[in-house]
N, CA, C and O atoms as CSV, one atom per row, in Angstrom:
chain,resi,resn,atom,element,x,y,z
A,1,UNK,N,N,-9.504,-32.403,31.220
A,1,UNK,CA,C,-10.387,-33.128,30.307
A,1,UNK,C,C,-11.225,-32.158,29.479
A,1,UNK,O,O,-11.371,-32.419,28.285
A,2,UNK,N,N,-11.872,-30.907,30.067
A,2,UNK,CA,C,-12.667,-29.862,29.374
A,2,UNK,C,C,-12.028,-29.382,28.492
A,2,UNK,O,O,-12.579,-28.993,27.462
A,3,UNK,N,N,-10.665,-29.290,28.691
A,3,UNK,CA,C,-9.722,-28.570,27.503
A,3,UNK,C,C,-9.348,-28.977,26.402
A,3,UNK,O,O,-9.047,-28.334,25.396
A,4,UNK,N,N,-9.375,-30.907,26.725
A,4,UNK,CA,C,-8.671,-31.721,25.822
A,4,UNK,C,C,-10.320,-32.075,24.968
A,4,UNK,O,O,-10.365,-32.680,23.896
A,5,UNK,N,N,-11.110,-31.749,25.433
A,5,UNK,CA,C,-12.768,-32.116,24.528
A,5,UNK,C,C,-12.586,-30.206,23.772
A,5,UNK,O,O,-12.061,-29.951,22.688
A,6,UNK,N,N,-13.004,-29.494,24.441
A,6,UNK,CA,C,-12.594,-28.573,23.258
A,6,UNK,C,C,-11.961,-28.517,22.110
A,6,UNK,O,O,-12.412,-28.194,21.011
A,7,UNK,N,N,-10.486,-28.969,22.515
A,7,UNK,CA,C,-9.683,-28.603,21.300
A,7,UNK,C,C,-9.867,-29.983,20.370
A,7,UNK,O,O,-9.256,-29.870,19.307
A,8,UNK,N,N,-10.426,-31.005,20.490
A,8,UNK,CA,C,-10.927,-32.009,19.684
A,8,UNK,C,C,-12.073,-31.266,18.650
A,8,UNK,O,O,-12.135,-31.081,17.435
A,9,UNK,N,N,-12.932,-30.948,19.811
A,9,UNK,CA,C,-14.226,-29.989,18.644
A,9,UNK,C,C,-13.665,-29.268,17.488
A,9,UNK,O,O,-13.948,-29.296,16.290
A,10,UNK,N,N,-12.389,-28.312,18.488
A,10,UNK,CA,C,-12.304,-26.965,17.115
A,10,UNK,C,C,-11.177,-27.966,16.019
A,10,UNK,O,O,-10.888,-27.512,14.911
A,11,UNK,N,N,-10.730,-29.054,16.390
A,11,UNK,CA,C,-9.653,-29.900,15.554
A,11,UNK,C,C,-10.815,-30.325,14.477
A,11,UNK,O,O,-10.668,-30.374,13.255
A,12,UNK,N,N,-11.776,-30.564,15.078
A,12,UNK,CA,C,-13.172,-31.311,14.215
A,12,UNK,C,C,-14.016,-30.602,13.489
A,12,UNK,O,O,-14.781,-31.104,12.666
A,13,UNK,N,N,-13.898,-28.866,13.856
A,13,UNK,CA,C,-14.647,-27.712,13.319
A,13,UNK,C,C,-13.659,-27.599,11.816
A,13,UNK,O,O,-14.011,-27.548,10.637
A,14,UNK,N,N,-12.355,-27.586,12.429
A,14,UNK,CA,C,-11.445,-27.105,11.099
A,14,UNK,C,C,-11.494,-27.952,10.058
A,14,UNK,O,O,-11.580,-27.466,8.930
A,15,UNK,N,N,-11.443,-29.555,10.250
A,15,UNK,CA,C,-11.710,-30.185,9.536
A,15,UNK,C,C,-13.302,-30.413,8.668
A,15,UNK,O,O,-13.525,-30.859,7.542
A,16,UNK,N,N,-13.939,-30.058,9.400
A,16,UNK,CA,C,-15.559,-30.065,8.597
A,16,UNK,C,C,-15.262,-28.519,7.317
A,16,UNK,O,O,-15.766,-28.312,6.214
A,17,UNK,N,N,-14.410,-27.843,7.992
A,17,UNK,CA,C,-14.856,-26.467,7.301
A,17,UNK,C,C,-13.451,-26.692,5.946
A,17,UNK,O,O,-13.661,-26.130,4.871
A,18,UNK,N,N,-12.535,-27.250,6.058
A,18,UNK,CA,C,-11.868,-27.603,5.089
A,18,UNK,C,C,-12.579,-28.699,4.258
A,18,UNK,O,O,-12.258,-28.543,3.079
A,19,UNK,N,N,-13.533,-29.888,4.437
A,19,UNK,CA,C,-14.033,-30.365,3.769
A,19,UNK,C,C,-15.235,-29.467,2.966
A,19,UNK,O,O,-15.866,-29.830,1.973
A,20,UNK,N,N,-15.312,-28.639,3.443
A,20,UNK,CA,C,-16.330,-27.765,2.720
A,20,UNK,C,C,-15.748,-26.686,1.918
A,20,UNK,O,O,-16.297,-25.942,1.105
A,21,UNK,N,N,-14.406,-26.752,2.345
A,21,UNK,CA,C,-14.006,-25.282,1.181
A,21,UNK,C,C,-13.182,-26.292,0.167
A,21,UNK,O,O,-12.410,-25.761,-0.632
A,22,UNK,N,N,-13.286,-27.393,0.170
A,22,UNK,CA,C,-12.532,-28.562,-0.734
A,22,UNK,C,C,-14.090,-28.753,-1.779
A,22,UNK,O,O,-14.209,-28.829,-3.002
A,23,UNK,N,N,-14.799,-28.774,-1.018
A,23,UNK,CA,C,-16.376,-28.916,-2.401
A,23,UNK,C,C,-16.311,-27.675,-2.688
A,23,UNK,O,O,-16.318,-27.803,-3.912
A,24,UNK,N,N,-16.234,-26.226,-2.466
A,24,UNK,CA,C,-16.393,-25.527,-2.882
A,24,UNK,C,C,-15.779,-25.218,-3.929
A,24,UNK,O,O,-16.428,-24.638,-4.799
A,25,UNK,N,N,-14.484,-25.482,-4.142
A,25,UNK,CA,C,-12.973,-25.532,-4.691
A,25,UNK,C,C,-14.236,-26.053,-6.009
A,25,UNK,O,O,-14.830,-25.452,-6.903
A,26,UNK,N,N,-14.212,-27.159,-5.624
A,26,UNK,CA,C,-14.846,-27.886,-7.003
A,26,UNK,C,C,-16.029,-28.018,-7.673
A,26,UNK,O,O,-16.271,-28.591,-8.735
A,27,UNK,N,N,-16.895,-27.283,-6.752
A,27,UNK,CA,C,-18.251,-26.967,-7.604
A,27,UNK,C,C,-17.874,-25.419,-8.313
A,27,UNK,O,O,-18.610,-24.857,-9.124
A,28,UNK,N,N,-16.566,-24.876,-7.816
A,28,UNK,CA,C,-16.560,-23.325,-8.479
A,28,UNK,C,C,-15.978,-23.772,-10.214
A,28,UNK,O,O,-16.125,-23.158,-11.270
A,29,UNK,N,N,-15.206,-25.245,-9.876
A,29,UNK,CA,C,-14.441,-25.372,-11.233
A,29,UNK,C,C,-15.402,-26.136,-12.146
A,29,UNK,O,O,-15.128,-26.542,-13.276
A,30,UNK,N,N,-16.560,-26.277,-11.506
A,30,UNK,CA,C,-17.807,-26.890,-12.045
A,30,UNK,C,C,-18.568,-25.975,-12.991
A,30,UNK,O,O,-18.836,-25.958,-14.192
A,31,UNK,N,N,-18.820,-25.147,-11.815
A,31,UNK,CA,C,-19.849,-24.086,-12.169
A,31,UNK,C,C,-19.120,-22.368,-13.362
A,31,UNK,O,O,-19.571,-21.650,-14.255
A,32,UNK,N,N,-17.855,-22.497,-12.586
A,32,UNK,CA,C,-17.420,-21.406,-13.742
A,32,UNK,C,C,-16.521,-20.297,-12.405
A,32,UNK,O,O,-15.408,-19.773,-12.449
A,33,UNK,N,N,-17.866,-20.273,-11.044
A,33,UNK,CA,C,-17.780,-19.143,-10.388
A,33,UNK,C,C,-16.443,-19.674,-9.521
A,33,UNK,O,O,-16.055,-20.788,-9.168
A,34,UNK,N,N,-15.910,-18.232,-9.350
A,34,UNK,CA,C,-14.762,-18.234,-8.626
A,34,UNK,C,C,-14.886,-18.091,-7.176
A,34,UNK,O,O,-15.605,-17.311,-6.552
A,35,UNK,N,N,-13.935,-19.115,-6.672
A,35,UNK,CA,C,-14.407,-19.878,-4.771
A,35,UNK,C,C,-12.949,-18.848,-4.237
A,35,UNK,O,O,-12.808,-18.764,-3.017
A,36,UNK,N,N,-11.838,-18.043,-5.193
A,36,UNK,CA,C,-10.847,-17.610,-3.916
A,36,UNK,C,C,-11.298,-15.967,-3.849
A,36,UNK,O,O,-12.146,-15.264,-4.398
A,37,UNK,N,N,-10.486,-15.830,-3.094
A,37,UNK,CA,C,-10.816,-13.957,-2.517
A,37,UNK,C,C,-9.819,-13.213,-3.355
A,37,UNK,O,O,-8.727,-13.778,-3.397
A,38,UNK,N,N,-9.901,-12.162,-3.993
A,38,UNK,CA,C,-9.382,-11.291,-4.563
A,38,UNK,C,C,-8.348,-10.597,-3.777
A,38,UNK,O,O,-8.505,-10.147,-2.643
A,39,UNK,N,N,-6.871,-10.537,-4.754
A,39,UNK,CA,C,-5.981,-9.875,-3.786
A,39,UNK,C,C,-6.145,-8.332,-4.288
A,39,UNK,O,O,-5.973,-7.810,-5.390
A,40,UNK,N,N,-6.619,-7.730,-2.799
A,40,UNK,CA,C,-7.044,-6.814,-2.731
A,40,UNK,C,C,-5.890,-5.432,-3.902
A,40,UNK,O,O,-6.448,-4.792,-4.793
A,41,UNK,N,N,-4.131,-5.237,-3.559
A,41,UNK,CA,C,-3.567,-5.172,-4.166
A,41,UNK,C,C,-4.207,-5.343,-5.995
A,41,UNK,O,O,-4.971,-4.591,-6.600
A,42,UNK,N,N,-3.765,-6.175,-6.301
A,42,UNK,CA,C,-4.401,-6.985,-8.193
A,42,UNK,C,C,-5.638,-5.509,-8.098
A,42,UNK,O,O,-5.519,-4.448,-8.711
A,43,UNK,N,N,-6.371,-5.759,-7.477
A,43,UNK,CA,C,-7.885,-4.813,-7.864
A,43,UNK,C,C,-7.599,-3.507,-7.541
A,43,UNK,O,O,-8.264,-2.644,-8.114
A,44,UNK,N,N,-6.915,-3.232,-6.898
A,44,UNK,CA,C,-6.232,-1.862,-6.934
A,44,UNK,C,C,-5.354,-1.352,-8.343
A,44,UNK,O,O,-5.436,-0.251,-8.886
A,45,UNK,N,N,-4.634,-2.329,-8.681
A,45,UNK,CA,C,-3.903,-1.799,-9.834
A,45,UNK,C,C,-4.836,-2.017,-10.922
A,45,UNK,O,O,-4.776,-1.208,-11.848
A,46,UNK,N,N,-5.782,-3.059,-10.995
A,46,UNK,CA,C,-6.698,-3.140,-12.388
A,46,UNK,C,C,-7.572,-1.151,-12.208
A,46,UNK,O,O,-7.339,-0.082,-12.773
A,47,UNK,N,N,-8.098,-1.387,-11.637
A,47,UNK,CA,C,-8.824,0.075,-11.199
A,47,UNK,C,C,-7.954,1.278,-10.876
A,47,UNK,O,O,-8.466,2.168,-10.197
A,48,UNK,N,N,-7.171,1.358,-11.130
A,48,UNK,CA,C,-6.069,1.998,-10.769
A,48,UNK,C,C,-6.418,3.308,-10.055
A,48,UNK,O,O,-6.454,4.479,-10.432
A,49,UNK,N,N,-6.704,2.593,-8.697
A,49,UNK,CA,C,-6.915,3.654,-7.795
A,49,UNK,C,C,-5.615,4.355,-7.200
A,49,UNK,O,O,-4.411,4.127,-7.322
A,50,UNK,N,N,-6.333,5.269,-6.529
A,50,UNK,CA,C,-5.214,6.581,-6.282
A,50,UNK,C,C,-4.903,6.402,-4.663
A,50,UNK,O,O,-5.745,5.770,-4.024
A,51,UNK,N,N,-4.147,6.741,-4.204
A,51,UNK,CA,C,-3.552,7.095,-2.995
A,51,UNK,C,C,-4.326,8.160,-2.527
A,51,UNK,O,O,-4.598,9.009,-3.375
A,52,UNK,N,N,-4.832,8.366,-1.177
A,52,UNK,CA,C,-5.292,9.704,-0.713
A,52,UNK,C,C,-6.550,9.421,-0.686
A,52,UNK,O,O,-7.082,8.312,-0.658
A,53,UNK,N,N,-7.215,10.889,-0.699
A,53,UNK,CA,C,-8.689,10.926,-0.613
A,53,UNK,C,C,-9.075,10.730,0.889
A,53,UNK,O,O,-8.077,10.505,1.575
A,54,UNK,N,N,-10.021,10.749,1.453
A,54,UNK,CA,C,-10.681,10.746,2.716
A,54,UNK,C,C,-11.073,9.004,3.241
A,54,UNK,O,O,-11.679,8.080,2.698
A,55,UNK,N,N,-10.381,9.168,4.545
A,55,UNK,CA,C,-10.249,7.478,4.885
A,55,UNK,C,C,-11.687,7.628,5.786
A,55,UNK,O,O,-11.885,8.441,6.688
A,56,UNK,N,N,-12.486,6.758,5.350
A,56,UNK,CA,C,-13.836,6.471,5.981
A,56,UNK,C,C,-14.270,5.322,7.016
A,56,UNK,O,O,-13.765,4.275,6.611
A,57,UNK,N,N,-14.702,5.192,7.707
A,57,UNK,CA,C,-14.911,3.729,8.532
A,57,UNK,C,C,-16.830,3.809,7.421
A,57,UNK,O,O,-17.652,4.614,6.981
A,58,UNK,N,N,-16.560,2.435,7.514
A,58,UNK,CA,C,-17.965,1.892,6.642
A,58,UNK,C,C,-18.525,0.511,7.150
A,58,UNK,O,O,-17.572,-0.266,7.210
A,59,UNK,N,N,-19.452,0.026,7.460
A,59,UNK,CA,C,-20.155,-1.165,7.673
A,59,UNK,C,C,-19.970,-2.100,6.404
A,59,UNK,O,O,-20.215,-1.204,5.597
A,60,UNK,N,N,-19.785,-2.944,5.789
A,60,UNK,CA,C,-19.535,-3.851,4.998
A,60,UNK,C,C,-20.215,-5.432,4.967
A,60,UNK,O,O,-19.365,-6.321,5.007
A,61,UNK,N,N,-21.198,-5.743,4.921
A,61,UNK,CA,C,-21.783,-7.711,4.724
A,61,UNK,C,C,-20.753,-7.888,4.459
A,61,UNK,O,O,-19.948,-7.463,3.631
A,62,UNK,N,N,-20.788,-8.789,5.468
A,62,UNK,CA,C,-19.980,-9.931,5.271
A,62,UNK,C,C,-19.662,-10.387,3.707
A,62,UNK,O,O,-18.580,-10.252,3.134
A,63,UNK,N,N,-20.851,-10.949,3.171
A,63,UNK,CA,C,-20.876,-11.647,1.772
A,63,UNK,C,C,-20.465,-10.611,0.731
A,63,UNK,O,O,-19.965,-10.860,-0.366
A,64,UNK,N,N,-20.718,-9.543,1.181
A,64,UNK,CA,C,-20.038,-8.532,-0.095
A,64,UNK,C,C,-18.639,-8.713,-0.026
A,64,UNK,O,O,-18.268,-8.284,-1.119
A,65,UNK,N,N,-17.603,-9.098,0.608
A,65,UNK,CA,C,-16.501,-8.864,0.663
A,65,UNK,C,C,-15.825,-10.128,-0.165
A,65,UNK,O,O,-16.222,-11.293,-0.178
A,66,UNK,N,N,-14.871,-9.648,-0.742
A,66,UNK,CA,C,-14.541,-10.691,-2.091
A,66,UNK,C,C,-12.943,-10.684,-2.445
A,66,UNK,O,O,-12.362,-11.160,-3.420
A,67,UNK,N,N,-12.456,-9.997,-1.343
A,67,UNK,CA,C,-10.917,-10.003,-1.337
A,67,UNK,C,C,-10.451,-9.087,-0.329
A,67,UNK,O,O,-11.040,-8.107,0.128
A,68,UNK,N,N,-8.857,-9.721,0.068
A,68,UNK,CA,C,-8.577,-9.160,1.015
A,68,UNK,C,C,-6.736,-8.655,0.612
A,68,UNK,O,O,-6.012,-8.957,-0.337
A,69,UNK,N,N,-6.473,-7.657,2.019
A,69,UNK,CA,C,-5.112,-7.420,2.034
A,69,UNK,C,C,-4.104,-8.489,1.653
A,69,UNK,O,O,-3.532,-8.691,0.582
A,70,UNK,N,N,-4.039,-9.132,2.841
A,70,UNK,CA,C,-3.413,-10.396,2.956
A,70,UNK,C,C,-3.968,-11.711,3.132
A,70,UNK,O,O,-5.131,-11.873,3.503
A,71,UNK,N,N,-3.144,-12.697,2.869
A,71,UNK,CA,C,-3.740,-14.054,2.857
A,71,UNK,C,C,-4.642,-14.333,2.009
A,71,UNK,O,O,-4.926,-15.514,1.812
A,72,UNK,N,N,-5.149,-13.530,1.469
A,72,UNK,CA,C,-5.986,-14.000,0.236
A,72,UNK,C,C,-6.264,-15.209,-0.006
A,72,UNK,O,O,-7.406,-15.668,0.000
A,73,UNK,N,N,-4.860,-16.063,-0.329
A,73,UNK,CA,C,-4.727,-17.154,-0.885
A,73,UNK,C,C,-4.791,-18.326,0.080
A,73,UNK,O,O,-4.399,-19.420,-0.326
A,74,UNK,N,N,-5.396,-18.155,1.723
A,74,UNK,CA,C,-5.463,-18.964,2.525
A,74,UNK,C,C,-6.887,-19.311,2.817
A,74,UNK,O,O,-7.316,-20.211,3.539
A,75,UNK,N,N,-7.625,-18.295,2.014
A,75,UNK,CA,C,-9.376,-19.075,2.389
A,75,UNK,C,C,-10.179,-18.417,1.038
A,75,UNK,O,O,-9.951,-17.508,0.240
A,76,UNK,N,N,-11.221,-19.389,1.251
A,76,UNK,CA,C,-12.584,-19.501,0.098
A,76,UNK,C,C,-12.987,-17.936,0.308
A,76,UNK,O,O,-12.516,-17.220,1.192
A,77,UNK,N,N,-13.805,-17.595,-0.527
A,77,UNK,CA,C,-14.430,-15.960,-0.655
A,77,UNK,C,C,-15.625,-16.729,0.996
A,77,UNK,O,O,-15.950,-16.093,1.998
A,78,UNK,N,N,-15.836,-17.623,0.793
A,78,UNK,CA,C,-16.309,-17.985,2.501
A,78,UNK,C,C,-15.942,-18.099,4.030
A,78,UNK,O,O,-16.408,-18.487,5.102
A,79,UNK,N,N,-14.771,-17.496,3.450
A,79,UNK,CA,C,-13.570,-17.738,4.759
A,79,UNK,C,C,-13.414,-18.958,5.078
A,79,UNK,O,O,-13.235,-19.146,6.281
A,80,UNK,N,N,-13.423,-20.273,4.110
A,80,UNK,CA,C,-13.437,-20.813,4.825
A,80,UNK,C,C,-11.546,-21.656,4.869
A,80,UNK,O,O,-10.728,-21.131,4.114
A,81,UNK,N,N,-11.289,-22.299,5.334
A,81,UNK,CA,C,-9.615,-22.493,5.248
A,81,UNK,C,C,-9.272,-23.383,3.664
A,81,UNK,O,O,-10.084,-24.159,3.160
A,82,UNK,N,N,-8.204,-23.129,3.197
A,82,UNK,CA,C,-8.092,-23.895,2.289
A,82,UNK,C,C,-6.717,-24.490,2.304
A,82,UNK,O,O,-6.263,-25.249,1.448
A,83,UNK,N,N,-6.120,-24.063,3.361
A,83,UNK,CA,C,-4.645,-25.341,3.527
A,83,UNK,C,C,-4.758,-25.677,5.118
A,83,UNK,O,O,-4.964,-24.928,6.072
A,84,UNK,N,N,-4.495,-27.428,5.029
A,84,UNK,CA,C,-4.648,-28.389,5.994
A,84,UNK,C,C,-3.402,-27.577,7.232
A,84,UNK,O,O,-3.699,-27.728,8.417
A,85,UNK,N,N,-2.145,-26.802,6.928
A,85,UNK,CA,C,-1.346,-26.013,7.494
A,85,UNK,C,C,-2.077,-25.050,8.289
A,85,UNK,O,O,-1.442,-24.587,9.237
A,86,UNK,N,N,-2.691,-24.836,8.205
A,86,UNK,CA,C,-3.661,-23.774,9.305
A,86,UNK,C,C,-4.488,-24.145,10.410
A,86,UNK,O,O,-4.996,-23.392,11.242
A,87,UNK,N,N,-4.594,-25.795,10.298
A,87,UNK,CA,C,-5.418,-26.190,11.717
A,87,UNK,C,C,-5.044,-25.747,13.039
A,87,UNK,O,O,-5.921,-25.550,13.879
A,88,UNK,N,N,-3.581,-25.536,13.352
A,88,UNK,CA,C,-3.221,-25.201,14.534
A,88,UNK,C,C,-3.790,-23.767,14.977
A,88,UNK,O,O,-4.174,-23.310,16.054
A,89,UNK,N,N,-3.667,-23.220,13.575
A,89,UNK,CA,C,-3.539,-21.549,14.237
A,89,UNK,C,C,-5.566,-21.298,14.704
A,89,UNK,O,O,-6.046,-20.584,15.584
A,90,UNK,N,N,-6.174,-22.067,13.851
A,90,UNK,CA,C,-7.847,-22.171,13.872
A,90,UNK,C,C,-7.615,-22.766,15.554
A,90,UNK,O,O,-7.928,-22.045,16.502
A,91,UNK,N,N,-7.383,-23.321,15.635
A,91,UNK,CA,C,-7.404,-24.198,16.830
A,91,UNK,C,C,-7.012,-22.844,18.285
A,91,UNK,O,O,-7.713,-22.244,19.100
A,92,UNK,N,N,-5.954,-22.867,18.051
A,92,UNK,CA,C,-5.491,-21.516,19.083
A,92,UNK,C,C,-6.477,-20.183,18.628
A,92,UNK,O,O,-6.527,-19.309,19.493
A,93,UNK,N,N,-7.176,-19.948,17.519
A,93,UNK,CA,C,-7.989,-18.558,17.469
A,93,UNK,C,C,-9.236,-19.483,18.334
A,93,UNK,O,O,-9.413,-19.066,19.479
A,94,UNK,N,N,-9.869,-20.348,18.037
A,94,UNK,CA,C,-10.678,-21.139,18.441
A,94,UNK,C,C,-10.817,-21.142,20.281
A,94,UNK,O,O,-11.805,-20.986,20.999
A,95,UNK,N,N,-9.606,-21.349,20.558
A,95,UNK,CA,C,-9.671,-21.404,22.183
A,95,UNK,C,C,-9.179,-20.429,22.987
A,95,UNK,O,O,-9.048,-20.553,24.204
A,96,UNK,N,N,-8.767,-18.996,22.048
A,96,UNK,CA,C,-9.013,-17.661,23.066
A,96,UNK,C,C,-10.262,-16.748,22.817
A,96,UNK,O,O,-10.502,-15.649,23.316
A,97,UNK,N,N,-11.031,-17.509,21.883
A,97,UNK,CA,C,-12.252,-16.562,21.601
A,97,UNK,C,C,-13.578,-16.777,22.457
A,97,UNK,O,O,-14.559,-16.057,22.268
């Protein structure tokens, strides 16, 4: 029963947080500002950065971050989910964390 009330919550978490990256979607097409994450790739070739150089570990906010490697195209610059196809996997990150 503890298991089957959990995975209701995080079924109910994913869904609150997709209703929220669904307003976001549309106050960005409201407002002007852009709601997806930058593929990290695209901003590499606009800036046409170089290969090499010295690999650093760095602390990063959260909120500064505005694009990624991969998946890009699966969540809001809020992380938050933006295809209904991903509840399962939220669900299973949800109940080994």
């Amino acid at each position: 029963m503890r298991e089957e009330g959990f995975y209701l919550r995080a079924v109910e978490d994913f869904r609150r947080a997709r209703r929220k990256a669904a307003l976001q979607q549309i106050l960005a097409r409201l407002t002007g500002r852009p709601a997806e994450l930058l593929s990290y790739d695209d901003v590499r070739r606009q800036l046409r950065a170089l290969e090499g150089g010295q690999t650093t570990l760095q602390e990063i906010p959260l909120d500064a971050i505005v694009g990624s490697v991969g998946r890009y195209t699966d969540f809001t610059r809020d992380f938050l989910p933006r295809r209904d196809s991903d509840q399962q996997r939220w669900v299973d990150v949800m109940q080994k964390a």
